[in-house]
TIMI-872824 format. One record per residue (C-alpha): x, y, z; residue number from 0; residue in three letters. Coordinates in pm, 1 decimal, decimal comma. Layout:
<<X; Y; Z>; NUM; "Ala">
...
This chain:
<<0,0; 0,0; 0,0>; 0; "Unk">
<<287,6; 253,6; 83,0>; 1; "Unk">
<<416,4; 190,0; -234,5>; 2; "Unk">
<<134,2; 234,9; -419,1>; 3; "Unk">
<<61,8; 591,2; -245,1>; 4; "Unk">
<<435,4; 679,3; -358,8>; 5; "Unk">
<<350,7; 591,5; -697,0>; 6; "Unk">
<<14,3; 785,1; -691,4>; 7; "Unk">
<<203,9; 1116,1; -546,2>; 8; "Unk">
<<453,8; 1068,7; -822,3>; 9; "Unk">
<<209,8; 1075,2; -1078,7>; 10; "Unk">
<<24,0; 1399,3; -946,0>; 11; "Unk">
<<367,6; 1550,8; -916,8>; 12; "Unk">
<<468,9; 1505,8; -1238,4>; 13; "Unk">
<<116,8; 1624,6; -1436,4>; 14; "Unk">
<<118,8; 1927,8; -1188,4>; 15; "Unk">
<<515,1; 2019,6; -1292,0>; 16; "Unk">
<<422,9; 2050,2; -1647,8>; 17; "Unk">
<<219,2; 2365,2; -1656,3>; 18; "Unk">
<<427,3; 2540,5; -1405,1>; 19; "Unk">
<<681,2; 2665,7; -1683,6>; 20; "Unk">
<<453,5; 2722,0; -1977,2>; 21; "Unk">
<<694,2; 2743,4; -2304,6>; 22; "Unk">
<<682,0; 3070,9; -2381,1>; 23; "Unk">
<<894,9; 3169,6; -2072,2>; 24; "Unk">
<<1247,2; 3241,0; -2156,6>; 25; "Unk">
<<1516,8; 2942,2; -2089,7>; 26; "Unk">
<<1796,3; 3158,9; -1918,5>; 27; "Unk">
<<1891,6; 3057,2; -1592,7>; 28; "Unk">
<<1810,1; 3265,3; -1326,0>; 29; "Unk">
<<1845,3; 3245,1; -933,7>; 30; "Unk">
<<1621,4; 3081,2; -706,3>; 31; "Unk">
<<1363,2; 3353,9; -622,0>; 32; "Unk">
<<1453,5; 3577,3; -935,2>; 33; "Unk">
<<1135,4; 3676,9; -1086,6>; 34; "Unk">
<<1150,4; 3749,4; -1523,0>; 35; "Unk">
<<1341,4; 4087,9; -1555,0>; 36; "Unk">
<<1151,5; 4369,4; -1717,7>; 37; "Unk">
<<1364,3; 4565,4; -1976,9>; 38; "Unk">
<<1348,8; 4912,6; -1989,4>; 39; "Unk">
<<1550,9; 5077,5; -2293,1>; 40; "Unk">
<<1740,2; 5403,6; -2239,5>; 41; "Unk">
<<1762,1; 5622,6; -2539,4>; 42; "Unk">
<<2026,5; 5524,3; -2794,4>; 43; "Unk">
<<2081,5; 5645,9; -3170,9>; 44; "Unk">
<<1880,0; 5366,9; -3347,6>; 45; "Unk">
<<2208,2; 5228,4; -3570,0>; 46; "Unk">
<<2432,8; 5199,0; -3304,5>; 47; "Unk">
<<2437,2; 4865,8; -3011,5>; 48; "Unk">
<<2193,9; 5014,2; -2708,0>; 49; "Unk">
<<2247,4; 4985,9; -2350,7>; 50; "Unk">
<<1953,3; 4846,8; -2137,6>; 51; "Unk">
<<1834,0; 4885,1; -1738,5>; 52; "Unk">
<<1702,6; 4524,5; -1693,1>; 53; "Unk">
<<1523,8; 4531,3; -1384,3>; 54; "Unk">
<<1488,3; 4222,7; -1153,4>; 55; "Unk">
<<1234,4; 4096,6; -894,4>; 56; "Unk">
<<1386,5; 3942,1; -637,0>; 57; "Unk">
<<1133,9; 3753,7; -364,6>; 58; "Unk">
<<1190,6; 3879,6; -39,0>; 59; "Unk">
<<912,4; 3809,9; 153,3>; 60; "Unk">
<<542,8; 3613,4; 101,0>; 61; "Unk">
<<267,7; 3623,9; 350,2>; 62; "Unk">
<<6,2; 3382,8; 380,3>; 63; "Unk">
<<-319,9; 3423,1; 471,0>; 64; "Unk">
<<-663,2; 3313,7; 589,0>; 65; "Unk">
<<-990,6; 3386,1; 371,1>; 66; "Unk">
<<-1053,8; 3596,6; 649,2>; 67; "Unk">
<<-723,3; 3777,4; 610,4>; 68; "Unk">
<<-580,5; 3614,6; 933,5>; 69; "Unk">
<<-188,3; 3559,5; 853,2>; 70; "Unk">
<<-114,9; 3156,5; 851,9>; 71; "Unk">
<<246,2; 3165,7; 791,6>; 72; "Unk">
<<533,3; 3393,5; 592,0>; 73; "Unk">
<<833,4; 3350,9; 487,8>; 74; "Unk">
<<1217,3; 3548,7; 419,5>; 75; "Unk">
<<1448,4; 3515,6; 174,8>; 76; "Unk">
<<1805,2; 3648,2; 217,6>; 77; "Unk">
<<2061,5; 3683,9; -56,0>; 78; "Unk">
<<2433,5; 3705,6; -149,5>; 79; "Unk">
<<2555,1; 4121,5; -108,5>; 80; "Unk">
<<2515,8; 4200,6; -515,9>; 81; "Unk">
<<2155,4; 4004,1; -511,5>; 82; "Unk">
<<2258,6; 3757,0; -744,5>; 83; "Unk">
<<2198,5; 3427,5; -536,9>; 84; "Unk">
<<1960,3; 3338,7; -322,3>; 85; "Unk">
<<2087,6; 3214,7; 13,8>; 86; "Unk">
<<1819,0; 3128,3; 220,5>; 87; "Unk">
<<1466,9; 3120,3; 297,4>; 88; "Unk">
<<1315,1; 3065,2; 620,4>; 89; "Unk">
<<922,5; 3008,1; 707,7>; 90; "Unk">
<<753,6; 3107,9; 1056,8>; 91; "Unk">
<<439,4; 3110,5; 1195,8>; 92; "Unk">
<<199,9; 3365,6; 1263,6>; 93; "Unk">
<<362,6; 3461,0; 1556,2>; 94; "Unk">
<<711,6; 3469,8; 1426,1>; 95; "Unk">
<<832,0; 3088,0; 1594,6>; 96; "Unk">
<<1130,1; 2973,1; 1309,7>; 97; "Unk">
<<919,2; 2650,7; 1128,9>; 98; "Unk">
<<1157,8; 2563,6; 863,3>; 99; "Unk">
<<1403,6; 2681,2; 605,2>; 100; "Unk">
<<1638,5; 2575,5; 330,7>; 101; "Unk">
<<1929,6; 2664,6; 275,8>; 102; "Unk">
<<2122,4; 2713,7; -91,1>; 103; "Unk">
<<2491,8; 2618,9; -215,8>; 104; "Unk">
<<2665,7; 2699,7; -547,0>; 105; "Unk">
<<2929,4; 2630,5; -753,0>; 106; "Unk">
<<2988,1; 2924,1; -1006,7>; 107; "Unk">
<<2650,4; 3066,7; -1152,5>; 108; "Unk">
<<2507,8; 2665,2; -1078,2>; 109; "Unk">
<<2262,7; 2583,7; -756,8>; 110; "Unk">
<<2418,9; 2220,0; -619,1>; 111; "Unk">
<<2255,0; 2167,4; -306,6>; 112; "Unk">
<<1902,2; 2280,3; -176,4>; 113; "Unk">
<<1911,9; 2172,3; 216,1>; 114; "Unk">
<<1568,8; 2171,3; 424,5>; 115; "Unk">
<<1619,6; 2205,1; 800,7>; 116; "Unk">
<<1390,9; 2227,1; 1039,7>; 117; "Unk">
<<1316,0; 2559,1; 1327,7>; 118; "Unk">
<<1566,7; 2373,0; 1555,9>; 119; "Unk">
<<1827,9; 2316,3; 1250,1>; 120; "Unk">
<<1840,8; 1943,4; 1179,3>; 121; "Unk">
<<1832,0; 1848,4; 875,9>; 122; "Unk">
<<1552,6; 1711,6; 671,0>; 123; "Unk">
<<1626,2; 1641,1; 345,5>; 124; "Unk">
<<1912,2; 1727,6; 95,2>; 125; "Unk">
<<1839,2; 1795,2; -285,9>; 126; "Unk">
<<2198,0; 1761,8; -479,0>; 127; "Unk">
<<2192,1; 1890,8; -873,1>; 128; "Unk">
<<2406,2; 1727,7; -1079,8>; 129; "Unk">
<<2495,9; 1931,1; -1495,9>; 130; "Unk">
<<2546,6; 1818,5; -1820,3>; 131; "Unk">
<<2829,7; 2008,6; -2009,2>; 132; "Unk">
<<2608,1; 2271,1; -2175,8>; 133; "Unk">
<<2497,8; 2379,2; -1820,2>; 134; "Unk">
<<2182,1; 2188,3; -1854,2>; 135; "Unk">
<<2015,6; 2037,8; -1500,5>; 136; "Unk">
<<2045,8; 1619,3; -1590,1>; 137; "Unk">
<<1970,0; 1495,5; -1234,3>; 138; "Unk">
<<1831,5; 1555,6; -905,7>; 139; "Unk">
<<1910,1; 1357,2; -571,8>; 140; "Unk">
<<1651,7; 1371,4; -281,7>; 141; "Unk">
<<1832,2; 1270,0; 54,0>; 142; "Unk">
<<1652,9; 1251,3; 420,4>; 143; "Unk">
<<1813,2; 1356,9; 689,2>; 144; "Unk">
<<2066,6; 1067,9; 747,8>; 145; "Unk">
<<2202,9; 1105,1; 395,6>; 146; "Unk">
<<2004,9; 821,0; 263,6>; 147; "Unk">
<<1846,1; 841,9; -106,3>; 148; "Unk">
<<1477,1; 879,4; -105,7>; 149; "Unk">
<<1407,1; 947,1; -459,8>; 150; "Unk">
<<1627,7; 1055,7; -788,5>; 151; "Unk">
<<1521,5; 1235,2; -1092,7>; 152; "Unk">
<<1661,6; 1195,5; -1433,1>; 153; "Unk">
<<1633,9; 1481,9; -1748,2>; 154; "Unk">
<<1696,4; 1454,1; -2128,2>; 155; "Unk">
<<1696,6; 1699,3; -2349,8>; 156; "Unk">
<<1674,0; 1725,2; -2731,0>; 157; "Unk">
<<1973,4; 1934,9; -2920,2>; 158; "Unk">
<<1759,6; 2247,4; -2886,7>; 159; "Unk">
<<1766,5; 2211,9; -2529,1>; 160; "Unk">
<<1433,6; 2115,4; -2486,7>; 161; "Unk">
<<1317,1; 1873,5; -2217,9>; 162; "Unk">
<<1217,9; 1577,9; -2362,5>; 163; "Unk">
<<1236,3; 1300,4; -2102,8>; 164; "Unk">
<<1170,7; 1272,1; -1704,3>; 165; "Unk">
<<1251,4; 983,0; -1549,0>; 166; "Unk">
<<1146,3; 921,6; -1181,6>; 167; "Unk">
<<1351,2; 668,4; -947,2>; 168; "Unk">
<<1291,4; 564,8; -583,5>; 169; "Unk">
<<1567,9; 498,0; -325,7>; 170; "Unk">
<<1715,8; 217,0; -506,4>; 171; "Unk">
<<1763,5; 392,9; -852,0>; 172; "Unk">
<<1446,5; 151,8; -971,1>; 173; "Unk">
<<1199,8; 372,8; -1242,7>; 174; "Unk">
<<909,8; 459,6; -1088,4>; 175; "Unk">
<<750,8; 673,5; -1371,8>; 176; "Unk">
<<882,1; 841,9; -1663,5>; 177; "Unk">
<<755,4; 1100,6; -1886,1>; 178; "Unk">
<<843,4; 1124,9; -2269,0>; 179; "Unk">
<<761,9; 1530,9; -2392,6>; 180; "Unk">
<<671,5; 1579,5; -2765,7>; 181; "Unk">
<<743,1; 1880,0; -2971,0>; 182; "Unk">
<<643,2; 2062,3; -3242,0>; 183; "Unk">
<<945,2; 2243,9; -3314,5>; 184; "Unk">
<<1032,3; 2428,9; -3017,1>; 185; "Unk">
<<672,0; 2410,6; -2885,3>; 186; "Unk">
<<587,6; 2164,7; -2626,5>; 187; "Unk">
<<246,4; 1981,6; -2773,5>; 188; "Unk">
<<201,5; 1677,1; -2569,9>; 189; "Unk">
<<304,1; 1495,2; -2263,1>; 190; "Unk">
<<286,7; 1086,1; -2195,1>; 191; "Unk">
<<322,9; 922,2; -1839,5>; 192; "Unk">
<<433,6; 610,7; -1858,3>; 193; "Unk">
<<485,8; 403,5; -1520,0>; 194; "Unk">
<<799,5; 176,8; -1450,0>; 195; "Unk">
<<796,3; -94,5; -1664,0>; 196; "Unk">
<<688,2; 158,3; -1994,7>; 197; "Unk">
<<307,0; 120,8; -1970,9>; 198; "Unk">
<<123,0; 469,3; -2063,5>; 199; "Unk">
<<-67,2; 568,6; -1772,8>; 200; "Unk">
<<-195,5; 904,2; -1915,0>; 201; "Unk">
<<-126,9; 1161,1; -2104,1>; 202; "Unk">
<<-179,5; 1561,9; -2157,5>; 203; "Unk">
<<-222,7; 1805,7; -2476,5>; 204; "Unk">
<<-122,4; 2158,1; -2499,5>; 205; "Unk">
<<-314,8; 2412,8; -2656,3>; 206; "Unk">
<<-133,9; 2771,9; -2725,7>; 207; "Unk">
<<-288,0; 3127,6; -2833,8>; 208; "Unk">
<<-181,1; 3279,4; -3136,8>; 209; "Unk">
<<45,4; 3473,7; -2984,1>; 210; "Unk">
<<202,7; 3163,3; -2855,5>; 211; "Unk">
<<130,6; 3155,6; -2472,1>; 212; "Unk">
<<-8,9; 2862,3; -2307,7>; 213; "Unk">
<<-374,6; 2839,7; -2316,1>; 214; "Unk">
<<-499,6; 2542,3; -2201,3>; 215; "Unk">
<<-386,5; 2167,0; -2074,9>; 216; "Unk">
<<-612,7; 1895,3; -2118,4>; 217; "Unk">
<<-514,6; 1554,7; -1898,4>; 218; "Unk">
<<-635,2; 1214,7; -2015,3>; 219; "Unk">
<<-634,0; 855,1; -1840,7>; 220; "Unk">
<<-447,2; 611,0; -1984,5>; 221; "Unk">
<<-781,5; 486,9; -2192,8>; 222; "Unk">
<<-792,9; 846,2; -2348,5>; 223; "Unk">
<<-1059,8; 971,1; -2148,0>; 224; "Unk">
<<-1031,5; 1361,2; -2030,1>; 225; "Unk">
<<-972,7; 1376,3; -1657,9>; 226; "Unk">
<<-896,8; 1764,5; -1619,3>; 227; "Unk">
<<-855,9; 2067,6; -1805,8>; 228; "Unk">
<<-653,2; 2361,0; -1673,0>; 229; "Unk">
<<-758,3; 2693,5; -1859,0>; 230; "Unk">
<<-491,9; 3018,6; -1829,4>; 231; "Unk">
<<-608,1; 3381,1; -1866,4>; 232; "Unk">
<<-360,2; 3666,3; -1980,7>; 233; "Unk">
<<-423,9; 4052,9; -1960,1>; 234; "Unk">
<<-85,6; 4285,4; -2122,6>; 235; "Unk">
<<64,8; 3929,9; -2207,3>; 236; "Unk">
<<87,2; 3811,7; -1796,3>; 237; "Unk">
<<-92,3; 3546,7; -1634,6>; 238; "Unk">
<<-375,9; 3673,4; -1476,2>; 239; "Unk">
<<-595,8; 3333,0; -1405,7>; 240; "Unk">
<<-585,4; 2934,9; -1434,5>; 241; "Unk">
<<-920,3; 2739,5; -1401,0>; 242; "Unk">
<<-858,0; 2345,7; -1327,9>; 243; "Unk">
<<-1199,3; 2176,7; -1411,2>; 244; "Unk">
<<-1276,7; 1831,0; -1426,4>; 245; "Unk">
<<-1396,6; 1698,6; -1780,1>; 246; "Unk">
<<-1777,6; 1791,4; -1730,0>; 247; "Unk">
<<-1695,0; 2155,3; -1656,8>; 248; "Unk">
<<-1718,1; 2179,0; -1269,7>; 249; "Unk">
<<-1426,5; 2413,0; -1129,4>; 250; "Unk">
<<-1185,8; 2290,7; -906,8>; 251; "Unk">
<<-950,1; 2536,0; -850,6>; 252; "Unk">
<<-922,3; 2933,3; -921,4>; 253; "Unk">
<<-574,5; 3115,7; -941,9>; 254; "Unk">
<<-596,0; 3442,7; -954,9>; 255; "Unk">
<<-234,2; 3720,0; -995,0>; 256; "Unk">
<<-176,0; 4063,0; -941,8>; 257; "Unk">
<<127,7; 4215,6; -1076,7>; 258; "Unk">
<<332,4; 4548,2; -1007,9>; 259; "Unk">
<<530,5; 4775,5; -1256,3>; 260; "Unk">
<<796,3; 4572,3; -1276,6>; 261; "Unk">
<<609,5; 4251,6; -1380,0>; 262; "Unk">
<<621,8; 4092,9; -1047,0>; 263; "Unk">
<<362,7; 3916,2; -888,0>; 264; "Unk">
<<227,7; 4087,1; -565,5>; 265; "Unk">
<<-89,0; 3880,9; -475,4>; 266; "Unk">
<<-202,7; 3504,0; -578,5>; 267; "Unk">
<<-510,0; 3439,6; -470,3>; 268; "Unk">
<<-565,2; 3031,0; -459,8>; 269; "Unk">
<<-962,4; 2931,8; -416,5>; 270; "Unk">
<<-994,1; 2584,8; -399,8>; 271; "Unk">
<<-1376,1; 2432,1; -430,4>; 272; "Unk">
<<-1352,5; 2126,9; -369,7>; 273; "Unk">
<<-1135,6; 2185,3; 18,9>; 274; "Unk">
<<-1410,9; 2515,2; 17,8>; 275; "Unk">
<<-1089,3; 2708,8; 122,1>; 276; "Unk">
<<-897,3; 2994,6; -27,2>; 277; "Unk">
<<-530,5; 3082,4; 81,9>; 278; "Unk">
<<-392,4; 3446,3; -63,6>; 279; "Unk">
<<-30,4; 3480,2; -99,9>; 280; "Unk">
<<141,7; 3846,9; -81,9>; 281; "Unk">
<<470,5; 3920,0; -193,6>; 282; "Unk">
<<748,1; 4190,9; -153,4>; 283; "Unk">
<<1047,9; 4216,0; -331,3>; 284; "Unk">
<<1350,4; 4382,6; -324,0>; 285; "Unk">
<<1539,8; 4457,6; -707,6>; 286; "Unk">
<<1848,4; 4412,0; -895,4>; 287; "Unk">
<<1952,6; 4711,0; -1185,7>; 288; "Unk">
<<2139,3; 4517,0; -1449,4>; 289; "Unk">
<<2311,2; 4701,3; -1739,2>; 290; "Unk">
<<2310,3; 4471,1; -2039,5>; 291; "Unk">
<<2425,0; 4605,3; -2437,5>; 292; "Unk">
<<2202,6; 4476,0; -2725,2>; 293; "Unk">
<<2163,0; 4537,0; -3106,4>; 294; "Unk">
């Protein structure tokens, strides 16, 4: 049975991971925390290279509350003197008692290590990243506490640097569940979960606008029948809403964002139907003033 429940959590996790980056957002790296940089030209003569104020979001702080605006839990993030690496984030309670919080480690420009502790400071869990050659995350090593592997995750990509394979392994480096992306040129089009010994256990479709953002996801069982569909809403090209319904139309789940000048979100607003609950998030920032020349 635990086994089973593993292998059911897996499953969710990976359907759930593939909307979270819809295509559309751009591949270069950026920090833990670091929100997209908004560009904001200074005026150049039109022939010559231009220099550019990129400004960038950095998450400093997110507050959680209560429907009834009562605060459940916040949490801080601290970074490196020039604000180009997150260091840490802690969480706390209402009332400001230390709950958890991870700590970050480097080499380079390259996160290695992501380790959870808890308010007292033992550790948790570890998270190691291991790189291919072109800089590219391959693999991902989930330790407890005692150093022991819980769970491994294996990437591919495709020339263009797209992701085109997930592999999921438990403790003893056995496949759990795998799933195989499918392109259409450099547009992500469909999704297959397959479980460890290659049988398709479901699948999802992507759907795009014409301006190429992510409309829709549509999740089927491993017969072809429509489970879910998640819908996404954008006003001035940002995400403003996603709808999760189940095939027949009844809404699951609302998320709703706010955004500041600097394309930063500053409230998500998560109401759940079927719990009857609704959490809002609300985030400050502190930012970064790169200088970067273009043509």
């Amino acid at each position: 049975m635990r086994n089973l429940f593993f292998l059911i959590l897996i499953m969710g996790l990976v359907f759930s991971s593939c909307a979270n980056v819809p295509p559309s957002v751009s591949k270069e790296e950026k920090s833990p925390g670091e929100s997209v940089p908004v560009v904001v030209e200074k005026e150049q003569k039109v022939s010559a290279p231009k220099t550019v104020t990129v400004t960038v979001p950095l998450e400093k702080k997110v507050i959680t509350r209560f429907a009834n605006g009562a605060v459940d839990e916040y949490s801080v993030s601290e970074y490196d003197e020039k604000l180009q690496f997150l260091r840490n984030q802690k969480k706390f309670s209402a009332s400001g008692s230390l709950l958890e919080q991870a700590e970050y480690a480097y080499n380079g420009n390259r996160l290695v290590s992501k380790t959870i502790k808890d308010g007292e400071g033992k550790i948790l869990s570890v998270r190691n990243y291991g790189y291919d050659a072109k800089g590219q995350v391959v693999q991902e090593i989930l330790l407890d506490g005692n150093g022991k592997q819980l769970s491994a995750f294996e990437y591919g990509y495709d020339g263009a640097g797209n992701k085109i394979r997930w592999k999921i392994l438990d403790g003893n480096n056995s496949l759990v569940a795998e799933t195989v992306y499918i392109y259409d040129g450099s547009v992500l089009r469909n999704a297959e979960l397959r479980d460890g010994t290659g049988k398709k256990t479901g699948a999802s479709f992507y759907e795009y606008t014409p301006e190429g953002t992510l409309k829709s996801i549509t999740y089927y069982n491993a017969g072809g029948a429509v489970t879910r569909i998640e819908r996404f809403t954008y006003l001035n090209n940002r995400l403003v809403k996603e709808e999760r319904t189940t095939a027949g139309g009844q809404i699951l789940q609302i998320v709703s964002y706010e955004y500041g000048s600097h394309g930063e979100v500053l409230k998500k607003t998560v109401d759940d139907r079927q719990a009857r609950s609704q959490q809002v998030f609300e985030y400050e920032y502190v930012y970064r003033q790169d200088q970067k020349v273009v043509k």
